[in-house]
Steps between C-alpha positions, in 0.01 A plus 500: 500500500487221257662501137198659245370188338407624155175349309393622129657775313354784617662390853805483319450796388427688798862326636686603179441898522578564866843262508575696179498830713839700526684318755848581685598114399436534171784675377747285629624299255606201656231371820648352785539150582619345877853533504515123523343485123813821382751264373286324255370762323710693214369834619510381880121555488178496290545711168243654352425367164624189613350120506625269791371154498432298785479128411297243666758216594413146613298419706290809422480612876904574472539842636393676176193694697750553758749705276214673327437664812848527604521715124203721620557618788738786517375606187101537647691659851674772239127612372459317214185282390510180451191234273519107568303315223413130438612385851194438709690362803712838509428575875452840617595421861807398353565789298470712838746315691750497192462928497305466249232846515174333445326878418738497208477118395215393262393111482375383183442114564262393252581751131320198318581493112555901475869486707701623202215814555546493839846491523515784259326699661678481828855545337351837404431604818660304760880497625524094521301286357550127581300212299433174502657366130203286399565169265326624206726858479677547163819665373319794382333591776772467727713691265187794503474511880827518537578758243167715669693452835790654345340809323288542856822481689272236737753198650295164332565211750341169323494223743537202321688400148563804325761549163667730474537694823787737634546289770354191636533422901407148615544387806690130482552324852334616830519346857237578792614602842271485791374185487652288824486092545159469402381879631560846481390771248659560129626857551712581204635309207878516350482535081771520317360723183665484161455768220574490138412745225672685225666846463646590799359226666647185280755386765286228726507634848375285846394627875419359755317668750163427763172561391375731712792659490729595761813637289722251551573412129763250357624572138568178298701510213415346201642149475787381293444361213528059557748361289408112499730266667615314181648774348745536822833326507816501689827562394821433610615799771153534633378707190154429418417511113133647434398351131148550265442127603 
C-alpha cells in the first residue's frame, strides 16, 4: 500500500483526525530509533516535544534522505504516524524497504506557500513530522512550529538548515560498497553521522554505521582539539612545551 499522498486541506484534514486517534504508541514518551541511531541521541531515541534537525550536507545527495529514513523507521514499526512535507522525491518504495509502514506515512510533496499551515496542522495530529526547511523560512516561524511541536508532544524533524534545534544529525563522509572494477551493484553505503545540539545533547558525538543498516556500528569519539604546530617545542629531556603561540 503506498504512503497517503495528501492534496488540499480537507485531505489533510481527513489524515489529521484518524492519526490523532488513541494509539498504544502514543504514550510513550520517547519513540524508538534503530539501535544504530541510540548513541546519538540524549534520550537514546525520539522525544516527544522534541526538534531534531537533519541537515542537507554537500553535495546535496549526501545520505541526508538516507538517515531520514533510517530516523523513521522503528518509530512507524512501533505504531506511530508519520507526515513527510516539501520533499517530492521522498520515495514510498523506499520507505517500505527502510520499515517504514506506508498505511501510517502521509506524503505531502507539493504544500505550496501554506507549509507553515500545513506543517501545523500535522504536528497536531501526527507522531513525526519531517519537512523540507524551505529558503524563505524565518526565525519566527521556526520558533512557532517548533514550540507547537512541543505543546503537541509531536517529534518535528526539519530536513534542511534549521536554528535552534535539540539536536542536529548530519551525515559527513560516506563510502559505497558493491560496486566491483567497473560492475556490480551499490548495496549499502558506510556514513559516519555526527550530532550536535544543546542540553543534554551539547557534547558532539560521531557513528559510523551502513545505511541500510546491518548493526554493526562504530562509535567515534569526538576529536581532540588541534593545537597548531608552531606553538610546539622541544625541550631538553624529551619534554615537549605546549605554548598560546
Amino acid at each position: 500500500m503506498a504512503g497517503r499522498m495528501v492534496v488540499g486541506s480537507a485531505a489533510l484534514a481527513d489524515l489529521v483526525r484518524p492519526a490523532s486517534a488513541p494509539d498504544p504508541a502514543g504514550s510513550h514518551r520517547v519513540l524508538p530509533v534503530a539501535p544504530e541511531l541510540t548513541g546519538l541521541l540524549p534520550h537514546r531515541g525520539l522525544r516527544r516535544g522534541s526538534t531534531v534537525a537533519v541537515t542537507v550536507g554537500q553535495p546535496r545527495r549526501s545520505g541526508g534522505t538516507s538517515l531520514v529514513l533510517a530516523l523513521l523507521a522503528e518509530a512507524s514499526r512501533a505504531g506511530s504516524w508519520c507526515a513527510v512535507v516539501g520533499v517530492p522525491t521522498f520515495g514510498a518504495g523506499a520507505a517500505a524497504e527502510a520499515g517504514i509502514a506506508l498505511d501510517r506515512l502521509a506524503l505531502v510533496p507539493h504544500p505550496g506557500p501554506d507549509w507553515p499551515t500545513v506543517v501545523a496542522a500535522l504536528i497536531d495530529g501526527v507522531d513525526v513530522v519531517v519537512t523540507a526547511v524551505p529558503h524563505t523560512v524565518s526565525a519566527p516561524v521556526a520558533d512557532r512550529l517548533a514550540a507547537r511541536a512541543r505543546q503537541r508532544g509531536c517529534v518535528l524533524v526539519p530536513y534542511g538548515r534549521w536554528t535552534g534545534a535539540d539536536v542536529t544529525l548530519q551525515v559527513v563522509r560516506g563510502v559505497w560498497e558493491g560496486l566491483g572494477a567497473g560492475r556490480g551493484r551499490l548495496r549499502r553505503r558506510e556514513v559516519t553521522v555526527s550530532a550536535r545540539g544543546r542540553g543534554a545533547a551539547a557534547r558532539p558525538k560521531e557513528i559510523t554505521m551502513w545505511l541500510p543498516g546491518d548493526g554493526l556500528t562504530r562509535v567515534v569519539p569526538p576529536a581532540a582539539p588541534a593545537v597548531p604546530a608552531a606553538s610546539v617545542a622541544p625541550r631538553p629531556g624529551g619534554f615537549t612545551v605546549v605554548g598560546s603561540g
